[in-house]
C-alpha positions, 0 to 999 in steps of 0.5 A: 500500500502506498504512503497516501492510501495508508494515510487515508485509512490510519489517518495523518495525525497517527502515521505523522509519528512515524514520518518524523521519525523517519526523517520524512521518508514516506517508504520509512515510514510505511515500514516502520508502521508495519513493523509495529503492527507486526511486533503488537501481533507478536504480543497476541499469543503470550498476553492471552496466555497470562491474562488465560492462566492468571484467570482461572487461577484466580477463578479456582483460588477464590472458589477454594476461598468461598467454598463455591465454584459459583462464586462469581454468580453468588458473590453478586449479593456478597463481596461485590455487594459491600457497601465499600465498593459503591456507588458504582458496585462494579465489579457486580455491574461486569458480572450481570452485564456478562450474565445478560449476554451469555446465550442459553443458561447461565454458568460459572464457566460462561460468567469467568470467560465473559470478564475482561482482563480489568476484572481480574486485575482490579482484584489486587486493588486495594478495595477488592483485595482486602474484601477477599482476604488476599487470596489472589496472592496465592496464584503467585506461589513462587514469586520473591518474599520481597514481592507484595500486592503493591508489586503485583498490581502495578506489573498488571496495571502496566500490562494491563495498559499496554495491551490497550495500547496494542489493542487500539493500534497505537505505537509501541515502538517509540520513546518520544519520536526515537525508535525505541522498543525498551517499553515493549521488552520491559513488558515483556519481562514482566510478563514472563516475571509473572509466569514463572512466578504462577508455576515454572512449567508455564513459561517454556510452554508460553516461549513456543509462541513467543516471536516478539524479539525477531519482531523487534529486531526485524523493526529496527533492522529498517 
């Protein structure tokens, strides 16, 4: 596709960016917008996996915790529903929004696939993790004694982030208008922090779909 077909349908603000730091090059910065999509495709596989593992993780921990697999159904008119969460309630709100989606009867299992990834995250938040007692904490068995709550919400937060940036097509591959990819390695680092940290046997399993470092060099090469 040419520069000013790619313009029309990316739009000139998104693609100026790139023109920048390609020191004007239309062609640069045709391929410098490619290798980005392509680098942000390379994340899909080892995203899906963490965000996979870490939910039924924490779907199995607080179903322990609760003495019920349908906690996430029951906890509506429970720890969703204390006083302390409102007005908004709203993790009870994400559960009836998916309750009122899923197609035929309703189930744990349809209710736990239907949350987004913001739903697990948000309970390492403080007001959601003390309502539960911490016990997300336990879907992290092997992470450093130095590791609390605060560590683990903030490496969520920030993949948390950068999924969305991925997911809404904005660049991963500058620091200010340098090409840059140590943001999209730090995540990725952490990613796979996480990963060792839930059980050792995830992280080979997950490195098999891993392409993103013959992405990033593939990028830079340009």
């Amino acid at each position: 596709m040419d520069y000013a077909k790619l313009e029309q349908f990316v739009s000139k603000p998104r693609l100026d960016r790139y023109l920048i730091s390609c020191a004007n090059s239309q062609e640069g910065a045709t391929k410098l917008y490619s290798a980005n999509v392509m680098v942000s495709q390379a994340f899909y596989p080892i995203m899906n996996l963490l965000e996979t593992f870490l939910r039924n993780s924490i779907n199995d921990k607080l179903a322990v915790h609760f003495s019920d697999t349908a906690w996430i159904i029951t906890q509506k008119n429970g720890f969703m529903n204390n006083a302390s969460l409102g007005p908004e309630f709203w993790l009870k709100k994400q559960v009836l929004k998916a309750e009122a989606n899923v197609r035929g009867t309703i189930t744990p299992g349809k209710i736990v696939s239907e949350q987004t990834f913001g739903f697990w995250t948000s309970l390492f938040e403080p007001r959601h993790y003390r309502l539960i007692r911490g016990h997300v904490m336990s879907c992290f068995p092997n992470k450093p004694a130095t590791i609390d709550r605060v560590d683990i919400a903030k490496k969520l937060k920030d993949i948390r982030e950068f999924r969305n940036r991925i997911y809404h097509n904005e660049a991963i591959c500058f620091n200010n208008i340098t090409i840059d990819f140590t943001s999209a390695r730090s995540i990725k680092t952490e990613i796979y922090n996480l990963l060792d940290w839930m059980d050792a046997d995830l992280r080979p399993y997950v490195d098999t779909f891993d392409s993103i470092d013959a992405k990033i060099a593939h990028a830079l090469a340009i």
